[in-house]
C-alpha positions in Angstrom: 28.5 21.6 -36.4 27.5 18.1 -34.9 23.8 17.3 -34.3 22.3 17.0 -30.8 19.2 15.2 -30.3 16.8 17.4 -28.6 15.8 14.9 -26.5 17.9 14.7 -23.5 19.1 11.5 -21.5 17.2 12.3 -18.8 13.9 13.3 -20.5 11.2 12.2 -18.3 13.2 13.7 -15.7 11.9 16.9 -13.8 13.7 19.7 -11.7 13.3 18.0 -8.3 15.4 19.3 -5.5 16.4 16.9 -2.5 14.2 18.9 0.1 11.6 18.0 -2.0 12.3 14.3 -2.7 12.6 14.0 1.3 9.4 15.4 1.7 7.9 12.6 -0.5 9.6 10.4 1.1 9.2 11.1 4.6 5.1 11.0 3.3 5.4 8.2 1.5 6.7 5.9 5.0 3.7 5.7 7.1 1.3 4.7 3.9 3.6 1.9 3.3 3.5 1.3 7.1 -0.1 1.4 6.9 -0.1 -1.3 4.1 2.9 -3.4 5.6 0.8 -4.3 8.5 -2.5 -4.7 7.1 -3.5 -7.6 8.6 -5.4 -9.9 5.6 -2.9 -10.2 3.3 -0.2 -11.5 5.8 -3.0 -13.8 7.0 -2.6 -15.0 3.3 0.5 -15.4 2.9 1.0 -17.1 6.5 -1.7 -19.8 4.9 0.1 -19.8 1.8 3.4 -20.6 3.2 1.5 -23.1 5.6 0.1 -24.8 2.3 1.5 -27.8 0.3 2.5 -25.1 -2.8 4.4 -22.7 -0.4 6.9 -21.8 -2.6 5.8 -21.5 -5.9 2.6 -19.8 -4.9 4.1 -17.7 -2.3 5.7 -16.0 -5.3 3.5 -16.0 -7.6 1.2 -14.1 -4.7 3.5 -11.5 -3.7 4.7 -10.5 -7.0 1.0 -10.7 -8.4 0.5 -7.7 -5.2 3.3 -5.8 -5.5 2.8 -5.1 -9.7 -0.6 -4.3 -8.4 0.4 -2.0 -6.5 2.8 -0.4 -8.3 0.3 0.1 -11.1 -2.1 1.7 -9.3 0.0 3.6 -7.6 1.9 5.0 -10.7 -1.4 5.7 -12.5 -2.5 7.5 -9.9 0.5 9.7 -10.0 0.9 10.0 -13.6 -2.9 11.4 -13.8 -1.6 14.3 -10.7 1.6 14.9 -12.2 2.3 19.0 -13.1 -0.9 19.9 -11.2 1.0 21.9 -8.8 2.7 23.9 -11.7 -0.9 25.0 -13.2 -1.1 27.7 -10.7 0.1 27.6 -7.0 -3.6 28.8 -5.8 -5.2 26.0 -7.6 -2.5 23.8 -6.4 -3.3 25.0 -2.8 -6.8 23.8 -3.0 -6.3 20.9 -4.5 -3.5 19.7 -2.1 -6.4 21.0 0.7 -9.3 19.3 -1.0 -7.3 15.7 -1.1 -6.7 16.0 2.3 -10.0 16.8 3.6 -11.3 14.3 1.5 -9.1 11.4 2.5 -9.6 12.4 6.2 -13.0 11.7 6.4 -11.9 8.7 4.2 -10.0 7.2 6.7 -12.3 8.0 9.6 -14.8 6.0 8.0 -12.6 3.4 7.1 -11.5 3.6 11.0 -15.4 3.3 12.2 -16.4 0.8 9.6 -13.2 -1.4 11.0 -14.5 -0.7 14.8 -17.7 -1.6 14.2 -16.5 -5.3 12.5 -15.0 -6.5 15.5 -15.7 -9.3 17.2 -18.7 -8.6 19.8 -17.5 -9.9 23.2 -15.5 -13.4 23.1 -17.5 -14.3 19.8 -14.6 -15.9 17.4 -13.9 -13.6 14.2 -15.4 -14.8 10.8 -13.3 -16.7 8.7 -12.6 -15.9 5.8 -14.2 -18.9 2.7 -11.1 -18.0 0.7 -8.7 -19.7 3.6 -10.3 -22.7 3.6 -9.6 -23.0 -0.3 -5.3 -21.7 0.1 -4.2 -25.6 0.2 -5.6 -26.4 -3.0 -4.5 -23.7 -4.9 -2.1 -23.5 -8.1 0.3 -20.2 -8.6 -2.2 -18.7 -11.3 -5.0 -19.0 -8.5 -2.5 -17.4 -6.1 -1.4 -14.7 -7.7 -5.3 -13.8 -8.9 -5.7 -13.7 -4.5 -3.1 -11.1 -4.7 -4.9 -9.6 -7.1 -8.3 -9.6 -5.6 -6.6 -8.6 -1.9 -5.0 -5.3 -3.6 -7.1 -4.0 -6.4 -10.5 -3.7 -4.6 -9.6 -3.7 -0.9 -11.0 -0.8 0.7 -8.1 -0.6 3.2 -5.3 -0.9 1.1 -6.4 0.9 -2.1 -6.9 4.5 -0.5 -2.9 3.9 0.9 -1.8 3.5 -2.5 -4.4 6.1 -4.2 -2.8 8.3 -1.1 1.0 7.6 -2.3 0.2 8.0 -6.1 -1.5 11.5 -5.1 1.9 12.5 -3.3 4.1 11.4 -5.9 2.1 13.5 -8.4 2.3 16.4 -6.4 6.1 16.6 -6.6 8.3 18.1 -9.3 8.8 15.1 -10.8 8.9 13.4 -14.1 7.9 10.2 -15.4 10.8 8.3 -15.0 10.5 9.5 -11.5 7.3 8.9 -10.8 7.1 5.3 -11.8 10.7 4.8 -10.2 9.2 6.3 -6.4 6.2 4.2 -7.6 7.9 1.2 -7.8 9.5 1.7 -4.1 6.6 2.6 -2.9 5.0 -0.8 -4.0 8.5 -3.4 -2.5 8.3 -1.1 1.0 4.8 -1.8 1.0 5.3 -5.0 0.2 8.3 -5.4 2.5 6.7 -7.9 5.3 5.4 -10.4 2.1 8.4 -10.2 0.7 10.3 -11.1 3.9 8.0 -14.1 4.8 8.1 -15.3 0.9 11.7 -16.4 1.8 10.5 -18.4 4.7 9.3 -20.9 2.2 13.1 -21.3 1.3 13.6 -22.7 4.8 11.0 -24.8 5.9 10.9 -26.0 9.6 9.1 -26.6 12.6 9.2 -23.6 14.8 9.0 -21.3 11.8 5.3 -23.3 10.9 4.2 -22.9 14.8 5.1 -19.8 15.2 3.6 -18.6 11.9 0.0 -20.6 12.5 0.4 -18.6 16.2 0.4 -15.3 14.3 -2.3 -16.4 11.6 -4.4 -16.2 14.4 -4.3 -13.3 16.3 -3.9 -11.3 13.2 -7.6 -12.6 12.4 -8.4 -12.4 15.7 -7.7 -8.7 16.1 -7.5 -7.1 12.6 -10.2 -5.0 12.9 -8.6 -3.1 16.0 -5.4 -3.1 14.0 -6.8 -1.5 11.3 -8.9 0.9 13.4 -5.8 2.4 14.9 -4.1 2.3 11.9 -6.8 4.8 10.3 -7.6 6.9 12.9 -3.3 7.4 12.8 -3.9 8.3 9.0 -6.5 10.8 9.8 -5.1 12.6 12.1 -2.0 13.3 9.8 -4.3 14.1 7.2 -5.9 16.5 9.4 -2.5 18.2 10.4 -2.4 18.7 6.6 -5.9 20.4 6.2 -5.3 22.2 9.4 -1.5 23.3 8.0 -2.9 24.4 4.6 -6.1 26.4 5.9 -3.4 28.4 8.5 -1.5 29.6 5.4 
């Protein structure tokens, strides 16, 4: 009789049927939208690649955001995962609590955005950390990644949003960090599109990237304001969805 590990090769691997694994998906596309135009960390990059260290610290920047944001996202997940399978009441409630609780998230998120604009013609703020994007080495660069993911409080809710929704599914760990890990590159997309710009230095490509520098400072607060108030109302659908049932 021949031994079988009882391990199997796809441990880590849940029953997840496609219907399902389209539903995460189709959930998990307009957080990354939401994070793909976010207007400060392209502002960043647009700097970076404007800077004397383009290339090396245009990588260095983008992969320090995107393992940042796979991390959170995954550990977000991971601490969700098999709530759903406790009971499907308690599951209900949770789903509804999340969702009531990242709605008035994003309104506030939306209002606190609104109320930063710029009053009348008044030129937006600068932020210090631009002025200091020439003289930075990678390490430096990658720590901005860092500091523009971790704690940014229009970002991290996206990603604590995704990691919620990848937790919910039937999924197992190999799973989750694998959806967590395309969630962070599709979130990550437009960074990862301009990094190769530094590739291919030229003229127009500098002009036309200083020209968008500036009227993504110039109007990221109504960027983001529309961008949440699009989030909440989705996340209402979902409260409204789950209280009809």
């Amino acid at each position: 009789m021949s031994w079988r590990p009882n391990v199997s090769p796809m441990a880590g691997l849940a029953a997840c049927t496609v219907a399902e694994m389209e539903s995460i998906t189709a959930q998990l596309i307009p957080l990354a939208t939401g994070v793909v135009i976010s207007p400060i960390p392209l502002v960043a990059i647009i700097a970076i690649l404007l800077s004397t260290r383009a290339k090396a610290n245009t990588f260095a920047y983008t992969a320090s955001i995107v393992l940042a944001a796979t991390a959170i996202t995954a550990a977000t997940a991971l601490s969700t995962t098999g709530v759903e399978s406790k009971s499907s009441g308690s599951a209900h409630t949770v789903q509804t609590v999340f969702a009531v609780v990242f709605t008035v998230g994003f309104l506030a998120l939306a209002y606190s955005s609104w109320r930063s604009r710029p009053k009348d013609d008044a030129e937006p703020a600068m932020p210090s950390w631009l002025a200091q994007i020439d003289s930075m080495q990678p390490a430096k660069a990658a720590v901005l990644g860092l500091l523009l993911t971790v704690p940014n409080a229009k970002n991290l809710p996206l990603e604590l949003k995704a990691g919620s929704i990848i937790g919910g599914g039937h999924l197992g760990w190999v799973s989750v960090i694998a959806y967590s890990v395309l969630f962070a590159v599709g979130a990550s997309i437009a960074l990862i599109v301009l990094s190769a710009l530094a590739a291919v230095p030229s003229a127009k490509v500098t002009d036309a990237l200083s020209a968008t520098k500036s009227t993504l400072i110039r109007h990221n607060a109504a960027i983001m304001t529309v961008l949440f108030l699009m989030l909440a109302a989705l996340e209402l659908s979902h409260v409204v969805e789950a209280l009809s049932k």
